[in-house]
N, C-alpha and C positions, 0 to 999 in steps of 0.2 A: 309344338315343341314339348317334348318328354320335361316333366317335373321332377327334378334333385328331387333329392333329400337333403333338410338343410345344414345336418355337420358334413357330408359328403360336399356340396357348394360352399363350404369353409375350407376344406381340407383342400381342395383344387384349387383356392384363390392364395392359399399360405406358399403352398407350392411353388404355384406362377409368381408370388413376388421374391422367393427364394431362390429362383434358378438363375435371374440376371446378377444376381451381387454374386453368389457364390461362381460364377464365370469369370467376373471384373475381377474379383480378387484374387482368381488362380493363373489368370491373364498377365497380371498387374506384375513387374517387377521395379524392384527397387536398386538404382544406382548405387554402384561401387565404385569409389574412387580407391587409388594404390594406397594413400594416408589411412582414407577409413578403414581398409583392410589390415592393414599392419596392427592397425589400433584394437581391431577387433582380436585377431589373432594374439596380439599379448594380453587379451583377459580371455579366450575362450580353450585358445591351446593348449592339449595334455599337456606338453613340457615345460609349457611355464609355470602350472598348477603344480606337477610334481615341485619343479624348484623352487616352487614358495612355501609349500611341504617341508623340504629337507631344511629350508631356512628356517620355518618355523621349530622344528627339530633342532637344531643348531641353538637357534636363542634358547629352549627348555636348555639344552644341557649345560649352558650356561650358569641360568639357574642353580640346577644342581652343584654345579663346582663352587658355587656364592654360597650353598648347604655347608659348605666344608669347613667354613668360618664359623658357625653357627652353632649352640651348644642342641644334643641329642637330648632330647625327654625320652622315654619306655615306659609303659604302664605293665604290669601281669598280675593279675588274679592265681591264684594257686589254693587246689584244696588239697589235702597230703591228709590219711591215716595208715598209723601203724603204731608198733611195741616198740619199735628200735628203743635201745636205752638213750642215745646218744641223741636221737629225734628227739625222744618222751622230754628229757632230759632241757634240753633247746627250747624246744615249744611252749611247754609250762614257763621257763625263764621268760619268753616273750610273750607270754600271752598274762604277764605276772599274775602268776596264779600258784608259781615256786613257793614249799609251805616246809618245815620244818620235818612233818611225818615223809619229803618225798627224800630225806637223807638217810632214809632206814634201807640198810643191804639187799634184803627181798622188793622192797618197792626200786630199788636203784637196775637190779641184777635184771627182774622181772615186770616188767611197768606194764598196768594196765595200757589197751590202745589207744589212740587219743587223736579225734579229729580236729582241723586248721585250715583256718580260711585265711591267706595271708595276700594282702596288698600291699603291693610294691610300685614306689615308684623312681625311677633309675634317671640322674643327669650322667651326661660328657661332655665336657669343652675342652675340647684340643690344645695345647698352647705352644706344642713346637713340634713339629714333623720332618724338622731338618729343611726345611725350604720346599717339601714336596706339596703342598695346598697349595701356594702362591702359584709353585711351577704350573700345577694341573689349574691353574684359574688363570694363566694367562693361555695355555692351551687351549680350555674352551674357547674364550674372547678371539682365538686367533681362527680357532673352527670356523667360527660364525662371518670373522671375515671371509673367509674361503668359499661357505655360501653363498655370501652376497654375491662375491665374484663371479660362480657358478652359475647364481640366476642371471647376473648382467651376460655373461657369456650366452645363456641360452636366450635371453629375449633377445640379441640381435644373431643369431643363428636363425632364430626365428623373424625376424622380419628382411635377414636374405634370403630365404624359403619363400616368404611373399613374393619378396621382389621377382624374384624368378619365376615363380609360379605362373605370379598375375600376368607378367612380362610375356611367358610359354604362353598363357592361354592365347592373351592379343595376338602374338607371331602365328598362333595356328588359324586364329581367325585371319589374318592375313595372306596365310596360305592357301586356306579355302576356299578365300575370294577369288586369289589369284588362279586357283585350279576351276574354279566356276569360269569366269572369263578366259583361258584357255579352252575350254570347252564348249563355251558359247561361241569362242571367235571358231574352233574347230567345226563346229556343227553349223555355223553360216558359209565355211569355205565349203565344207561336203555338199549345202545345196546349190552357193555357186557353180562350183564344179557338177555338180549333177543339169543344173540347166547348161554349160557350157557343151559336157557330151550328147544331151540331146540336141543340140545343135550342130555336131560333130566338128567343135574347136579341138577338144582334149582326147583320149583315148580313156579307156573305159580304166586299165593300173590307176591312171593318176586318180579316180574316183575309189578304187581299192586301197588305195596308199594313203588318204585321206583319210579313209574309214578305220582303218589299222589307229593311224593317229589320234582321233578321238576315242579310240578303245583306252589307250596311251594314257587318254586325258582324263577317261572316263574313271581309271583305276586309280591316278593318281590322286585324284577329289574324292576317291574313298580313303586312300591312306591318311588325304589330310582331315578329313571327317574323325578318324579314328582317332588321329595325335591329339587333335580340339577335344575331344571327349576324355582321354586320361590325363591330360594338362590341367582342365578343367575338374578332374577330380584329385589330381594333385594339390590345387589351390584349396579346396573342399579340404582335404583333411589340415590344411596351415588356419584353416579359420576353425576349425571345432566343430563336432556334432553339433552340439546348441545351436550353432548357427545356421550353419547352411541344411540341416535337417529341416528346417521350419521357415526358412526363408528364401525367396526367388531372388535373383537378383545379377542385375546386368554392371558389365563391366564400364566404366565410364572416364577412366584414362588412359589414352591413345597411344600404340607404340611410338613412342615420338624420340628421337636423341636427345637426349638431355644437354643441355646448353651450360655446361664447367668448363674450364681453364683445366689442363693435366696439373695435377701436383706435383709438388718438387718429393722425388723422391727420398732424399735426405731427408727432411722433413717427417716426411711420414714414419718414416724406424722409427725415429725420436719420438712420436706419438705412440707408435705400437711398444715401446719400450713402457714408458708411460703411464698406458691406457689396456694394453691388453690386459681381458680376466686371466688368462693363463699364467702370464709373468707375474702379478699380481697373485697371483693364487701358490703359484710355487715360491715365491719370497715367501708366504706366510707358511707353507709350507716349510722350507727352511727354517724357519722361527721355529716353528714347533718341535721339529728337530732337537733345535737348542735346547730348547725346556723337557725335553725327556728327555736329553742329557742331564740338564741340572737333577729332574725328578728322578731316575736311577742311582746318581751319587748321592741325591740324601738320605737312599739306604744305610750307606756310612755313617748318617749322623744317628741320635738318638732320639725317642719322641718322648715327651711327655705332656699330660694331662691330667684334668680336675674332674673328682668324682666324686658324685654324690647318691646316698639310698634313703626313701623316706619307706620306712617298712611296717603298717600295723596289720597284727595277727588275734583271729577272733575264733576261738573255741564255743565246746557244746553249749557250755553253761552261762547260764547270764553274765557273771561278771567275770568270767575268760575272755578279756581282750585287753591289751596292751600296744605301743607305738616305740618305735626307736629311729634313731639314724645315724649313719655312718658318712664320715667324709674324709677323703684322702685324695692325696696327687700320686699319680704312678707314672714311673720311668722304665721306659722299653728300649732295648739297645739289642740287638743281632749281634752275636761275635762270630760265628761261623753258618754259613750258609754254605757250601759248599762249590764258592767261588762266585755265586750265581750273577750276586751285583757285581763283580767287573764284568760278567759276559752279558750282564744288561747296558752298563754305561757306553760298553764293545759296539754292541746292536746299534743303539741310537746315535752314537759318534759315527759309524760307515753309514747310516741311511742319510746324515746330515749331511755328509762328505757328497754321496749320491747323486743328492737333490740341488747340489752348488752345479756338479756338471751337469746334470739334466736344465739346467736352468742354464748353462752355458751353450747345447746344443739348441732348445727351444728358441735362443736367441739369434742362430744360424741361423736356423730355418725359419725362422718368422723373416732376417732379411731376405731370402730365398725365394717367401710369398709375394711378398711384396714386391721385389722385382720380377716376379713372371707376372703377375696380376695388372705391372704398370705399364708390362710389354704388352699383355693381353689388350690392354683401354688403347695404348697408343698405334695395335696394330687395329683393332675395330672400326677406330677413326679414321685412319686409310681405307679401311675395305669400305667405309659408309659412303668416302669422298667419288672412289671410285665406282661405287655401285651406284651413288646417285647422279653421275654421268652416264654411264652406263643406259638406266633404264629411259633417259631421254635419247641416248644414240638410237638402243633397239624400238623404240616407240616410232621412232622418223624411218628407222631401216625397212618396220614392217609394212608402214605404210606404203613406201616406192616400190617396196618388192611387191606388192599386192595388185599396184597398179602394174607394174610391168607383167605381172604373171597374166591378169585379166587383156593385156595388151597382146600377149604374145610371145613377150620378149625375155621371159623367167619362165624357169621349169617349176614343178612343183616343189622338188627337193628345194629350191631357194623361200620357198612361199615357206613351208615345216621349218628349213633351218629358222629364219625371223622370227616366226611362230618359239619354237623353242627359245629362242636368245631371247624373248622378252621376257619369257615364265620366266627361265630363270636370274636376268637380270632384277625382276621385280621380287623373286624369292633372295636374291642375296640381300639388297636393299635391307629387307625385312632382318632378313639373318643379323645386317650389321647393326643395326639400330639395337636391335637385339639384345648383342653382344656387347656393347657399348657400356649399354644400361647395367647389366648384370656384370660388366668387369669393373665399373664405377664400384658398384654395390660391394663386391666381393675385396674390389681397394679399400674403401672406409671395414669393411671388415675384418681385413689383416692387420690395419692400424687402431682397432680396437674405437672408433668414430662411429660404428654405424646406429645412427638413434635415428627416433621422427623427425630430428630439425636437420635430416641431410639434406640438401639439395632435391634427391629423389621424388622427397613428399612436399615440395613447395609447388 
C-alpha cells in the first residue's frame, strides 16, 4: 500500500467526517406549525418592521410637540470688526472700555477700527400662543395613536397572509397528491388495458384513449407542481428573508376544517365597529381635524413670551471685556394677513366635515364585508358537507365501474368518467376545506379580531 503523506491523511479524515453532518443538516428540516408561522412573520416581516418605524417616528414627534412647552436656550459666538461710528460707539460701551477722550468729534465722526468677540447667550419661553401648542400637542398624542392603529392593522393583514399562504401551500400539496394518484391509478389502467388487448378483450382506441388520459394526468401534476412551488414562495416572502433564506423547513399543520360555530353576524359589526384600526384610526383622524381647526383660529389670538439675553463682549486689549443682560416679555398679534386665517380655519373645518363621511361610508362597507365574508364561511361549509359525500360516493363508484369495465360490462368512457369524478371530487374536498379556513380568517379580519388566540392557531 502506497504511503500518505501525513497532513494529506489528515486532510482526507477532516473531510470524511465533514461530509455526513454537513448532509444531515441540509437533509434535516425543521417543522412549521400555522402559530409558529404567524409568530415568526410578525417579528420578521418587512411590513411590520416598516410600521414599527413609523411608530417609532410618531412617538419622536410627540416629543417634539412636548419641546413646545419648554423654554428655548441659543448660544452664538460672534466676532465683528469695523469703524462704523455707531458699532465703535456700542462696542466700547460694552466692552466698558467707553473713556471720556471717546466724546471728542474727530474720535466720534472717525473711530479708530475695533475688534469683538461677543458671547451671547439667548432664552424663550412661550407663555400664550392662543391655544396653538396645546392644539398641536394633542395632534401629535393623536398621530401616535393612529400608528398604533396602523401597525395593529398591519400585523393582522399580516397573519391573514399567513393564513392563506400556509393554507395555499397545504391545498397544493394536496393537489399534487391527488394529481399523483390520478396518475398512478391512470398508468395501472393503461397496463391493465395493455394486457386486456393482448389478449384480444378490448380494441387497440380504448388503449389510445387511456394513454391520451394520462397525458391529461401527466400535465395536470405539472400545473399542480408549479402552484406548490409559487404558494410556497408566497408564504417565503410572509415570513421574511431572515428566515426562510437560512432555514429548511416543513409544513406541519394539516389542511384540516377548522371546528367553530358560524358567528352571529350582528355581533360581529359591533366588534368591527369597535375593533377595526381603520375606524379607529379615522375617529382619530377626525380629532385631529378638530385641533387644526382649534390651531388655525388661534391665529386670531395674540402670542406672547419671556425673553431673555446674557451678552459678554471681549476686545483686543487685556482689560476690554464687559457683560450685560437684557430681559423683556414681548406681545405679537397679526391684524391683517390677507385673509389667510379664515382660508385656513376654511381648509380644516371641510377636511373634518370629510372625514365624518368617509367615516360614514367605511362604516357601510365594513358591513358589506362582513356580510359577503359570512356568506363566503357559510357557503364553504356546504361545499365541504358536499364534497365530503361526494369523495366517498366517487371512491365506491370507481371501484364497481373498474370491476364492471374488467368484466365486460362498462366501456372505457365510464372507467375515465369515475377516474375523473374522484380527482375532482377529492380537488373540491380540498378546495373547501380551503376556503373555509381562509373565509373564518378573513371574518375575524373584517371585525378587526384576527390575533394568535384565534381559533386558527389553537
Amino acid at each position: 500500500m502506497m504511503n500518505l503523506p501525513r497532513y494529506l491523511l489528515i486532510l482526507l479524515l477532516l473531510m470524511a467526517g465533514h461530509t455526513p453532518a454537513t448532509a444531515q443538516e441540509t437533509a434535516a428540516a425543521e417543522p412549521l406549525t400555522l402559530s409558529t408561522a404567524a409568530r415568526i412573520a410578525l417579528n420578521k416581516n418587512p411590513r411590520v418592521q416598516v410600521a414599527a418605524h413609523d411608530l417609532h417616528a410618531a412617538q419622536a414627534q410627540v416629543k417634539q410637540a412636548r419641546a413646545m412647552f419648554l423654554p428655548r436656550v441659543d448660544f452664538r459666538e460672534t466676532f465683528t470688526n469695523g469703524n462704523n461710528p455707531v458699532y465703535v460707539f456700542g462696542t466700547l460701551l460694552g466692552q466698558k472700555t467707553f473713556s471720556e477722550m471717546n466724546f471728542s468729534i474727530p474720535s466720534l465722526n472717525e473711530p479708530d477700527p475695533l475688534n469683538n468677540f461677543k458671547s451671547e447667550v439667548t432664552l424663550y419661553q412661550s407663555i400664550w400662543e392662543g391655544g396653538k401648542i396645546r392644539a398641536q400637542n394633542r395632534i401629535a398624542n393623536l398621530n401616535e395613536q393612529i400608528q398604533v392603529q396602523e401597525q395593529e392593522l398591519t400585523r393582522q393583514q399580516v397573519i391573514f397572509d399567513v393564513v392563506r399562504h400556509y393554507y395555499a401551500v397545504q391545498l397544493s400539496r394536496q393537489r399534487t397528491a391527488t394529481a399523483e394518484a390520478a396518475l398512478h391509478s391512470a398508468e395501472a389502467n393503461a397496463k391493465r388495458i395493455q394486457d386486456l388487448l393482448d389478449n384480444g378483450l378490448v380494441v387497440k382506441s380504448d388503449l389510445l384513449r387511456i394513454q391520451v388520459f394520462q397525458a391529461e394526468m401527466q400535465q395536470a401534476l405539472f400545473e399542480a407542481e408549479n402552484q406548490l412551488q409559487l404558494s410556497r414562495a408566497a408564504l417565503d416572502a410572509d415570513l421574511g428573508r431572515d428566515y426562510h433564506a437560512y432555514t429548511t423547513y416543513e409544513l406541519a399543520t394539516p389542511l384540516e376544517k377548522i371546528q367553530v360555530s358560524l358567528p352571529d353576524e350582528r355581533s360581529l359589526l359591533d366588534q368591527a365597529l369597535q375593533n377595526r384600526p381603520e375606524v379607529l384610526t379615522l375617529r382619530s383622524a377626525i380629532t385631529i381635524a378638530e385641533n387644526q381647526v382649534r390651531h388655525a383660529q388661534g391665529d386670531y389670538l395674540p402670542g406672547v413670551g419671556f425673553f431673555s439675553t446674557l451678552e459678554y463682549n471681549v476686545g483686543t486689549q487685556a482689560d476690554a471685556r464687559g457683560g450685560n443682560y437684557l430681559l423683556g416679555v414681548q406681545l405679537r398679534w397679526n391684524i391683517f394677513d390677507g385673509f389667510a386665517k379664515g382660508a385656513r380655519v376654511a381648509e380644516n373645518r371641510s377636511r373634518q366635515y370629510g372625514l365624518e363621511m368617509k367615516l360614514d361610508h367605511l362604516t357601510d362597507m365594513i358591513s358589506l364585508q362582513i356580510k359577503d365574508n359570512y356568506l363566503r364561511m357559510r357557503t364553504a361549509h356546504q361545499q365541504y358537507e358536499v364534497a365530503a359525500a361526494a369523495v366517498s360516493q366517487a371512491e365506491e363508484a370507481l371501484r364497481i365501474t373498474r370491476d364492471r369495465y374488467e368484466s365486460g360490462l362498462a366501456t372505457l368512457t365510464d372507467l375515465l368518467a369515475s377516474e375523473t369524478a374522484l380527482t375532482g371530487a377529492r380537488t373540491r374536498l380540498s378546495q373547501a376545506q380551503y376556503q373555509y379556513n381562509v373565509a373564518y380568517a378573513n371574518l375575524e379580519l373584517s371585525a378587526g379580531t384576527l390575533t394568535l388566540n384565534s381559533p386558527l392557531f389553537q
